[in-house]
N, C-alpha and C positions, 0 to 999 in steps of 0.2 A: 701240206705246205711245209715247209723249211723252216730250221727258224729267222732266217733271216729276212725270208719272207714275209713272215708271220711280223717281223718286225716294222717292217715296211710296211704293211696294208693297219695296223696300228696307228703306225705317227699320223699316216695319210688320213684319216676318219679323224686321227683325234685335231689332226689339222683346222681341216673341214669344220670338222663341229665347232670347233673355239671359235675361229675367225669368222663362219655364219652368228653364233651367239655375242659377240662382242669383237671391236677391233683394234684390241689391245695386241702387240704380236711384238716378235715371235714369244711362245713362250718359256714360261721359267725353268730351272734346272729341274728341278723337283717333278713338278708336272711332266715333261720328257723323258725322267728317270722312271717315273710311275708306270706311264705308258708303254715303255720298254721292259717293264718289273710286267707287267700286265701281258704283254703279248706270249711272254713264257712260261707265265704261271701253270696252265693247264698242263703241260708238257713235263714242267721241273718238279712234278707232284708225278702226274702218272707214270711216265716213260722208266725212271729209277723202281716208283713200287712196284710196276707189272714184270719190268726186266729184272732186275737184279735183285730185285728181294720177293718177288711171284707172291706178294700182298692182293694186288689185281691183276684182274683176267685180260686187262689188255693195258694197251699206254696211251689206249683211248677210252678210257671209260668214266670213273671219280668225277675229277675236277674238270671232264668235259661236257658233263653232264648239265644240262639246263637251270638244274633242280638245284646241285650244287655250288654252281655259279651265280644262280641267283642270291643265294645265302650268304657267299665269302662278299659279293660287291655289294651287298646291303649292309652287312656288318663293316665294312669299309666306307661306305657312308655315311652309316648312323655315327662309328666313333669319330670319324673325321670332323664331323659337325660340334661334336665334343669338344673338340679339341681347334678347331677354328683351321682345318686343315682340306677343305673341302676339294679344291681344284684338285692337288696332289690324286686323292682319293676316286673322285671321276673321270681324271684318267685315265686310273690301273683302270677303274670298271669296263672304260673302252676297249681298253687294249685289252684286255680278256676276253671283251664280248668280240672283239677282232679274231684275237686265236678261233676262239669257234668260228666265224663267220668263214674264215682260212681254209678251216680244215674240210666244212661243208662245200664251199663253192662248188668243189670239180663233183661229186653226187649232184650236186643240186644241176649242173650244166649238162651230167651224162643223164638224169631222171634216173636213175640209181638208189633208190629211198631205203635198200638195204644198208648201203654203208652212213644213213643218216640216223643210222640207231644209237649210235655213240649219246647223241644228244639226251636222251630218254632214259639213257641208263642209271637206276636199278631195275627200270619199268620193261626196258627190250633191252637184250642180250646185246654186246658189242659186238659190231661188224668182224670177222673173218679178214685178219689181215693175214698177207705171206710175210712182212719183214714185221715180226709185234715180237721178237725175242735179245733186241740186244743194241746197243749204240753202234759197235762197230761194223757188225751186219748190215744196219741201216744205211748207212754212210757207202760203205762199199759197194750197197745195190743200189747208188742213183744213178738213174737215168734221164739222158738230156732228152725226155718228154715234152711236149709241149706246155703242159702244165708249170713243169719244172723253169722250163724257159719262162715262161712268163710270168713265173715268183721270181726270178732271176734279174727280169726287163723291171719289170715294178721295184724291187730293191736299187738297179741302179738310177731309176728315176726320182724317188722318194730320198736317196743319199743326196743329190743335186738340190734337193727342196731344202731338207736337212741343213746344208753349206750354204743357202739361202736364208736361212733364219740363225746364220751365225752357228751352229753347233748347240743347239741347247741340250745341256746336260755333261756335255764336256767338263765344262767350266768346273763342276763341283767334283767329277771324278776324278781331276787333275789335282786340287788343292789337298 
């Protein structure tokens, strides 16, 4: 998934969840900023160390991994609770658990459970990608897939939502 995509199917969950768990809305800058901090985390960690500094074996592997997502949004828990920062803090954890959710769908839709190894890694080797060597490569080989297209339809749906709840998170990147 894209990151925009990946952005989009974030806000949409962290949506969802708030407004099922209480009907306080839209919400605050913070929490929206988290979520959006959240959905690219996995990404702004692997994709630099695998490409540009060949730390990791893929730009799916580290921070995509199950094991180590569970550790970064527990530790972002526990100190938030610290510190009296709790929302902020559950919805990075969303939006991270979105990234992965992202990146799995189209394996999980094609029954494909090799490319679902990302998730398990140290434990199974990262999926065999063609584009896992560079930003620009990446970008250059997209293709309007249907998959693509439909991170593409969900981003412009989930912006419409976004502009429905006033822009949360604007407000503090502007100030």
């Amino acid at each position: 998934m894209w990151p925009w995509g990946h952005a989009a199917l974030g806000y949409l969950i962290y949506r969802v969840a708030r407004h099922s768990r209480d009907q306080s809305w839209p919400p605050g800058d913070g929490p929206a900023i988290a979520v959006a901090l959240g959905t690219q985390f996995p990404d702004l960690i692997d994709k630099p160390l695998a490409w540009s500094l060949n730390v990791l074996p893929s730009g799916r592997s580290f921070a995509h991994s199950i094991f180590i997502a569970t550790i970064i949004c527990s530790i972002a828990i526990v100190v938030s609770r610290r510190y009296g920062y709790r929302t902020p803090a559950w919805a990075f954890s969303i939006g991270y658990c979105a990234h992965l959710l992202g990146d799995a769908l189209l394996p999980i839709l094609q029954l494909d459970t090799e490319f679902l190894t990302f998730l398990a890694w140290p434990l199974l080797p990262p999926p065999p990608y063609e584009n896992d060597s560079g930003f620009i490569e990446h970008f250059v080989n997209v293709t309007p897939d249907p998959f693509t297209l439909f991170g593409l339809a969900l981003t412009l749906a989930v912006l419409g939502l976004w502009a429905h709840d006033r822009y949360p998170g604007i407000r503090w990147l502007v100030r």
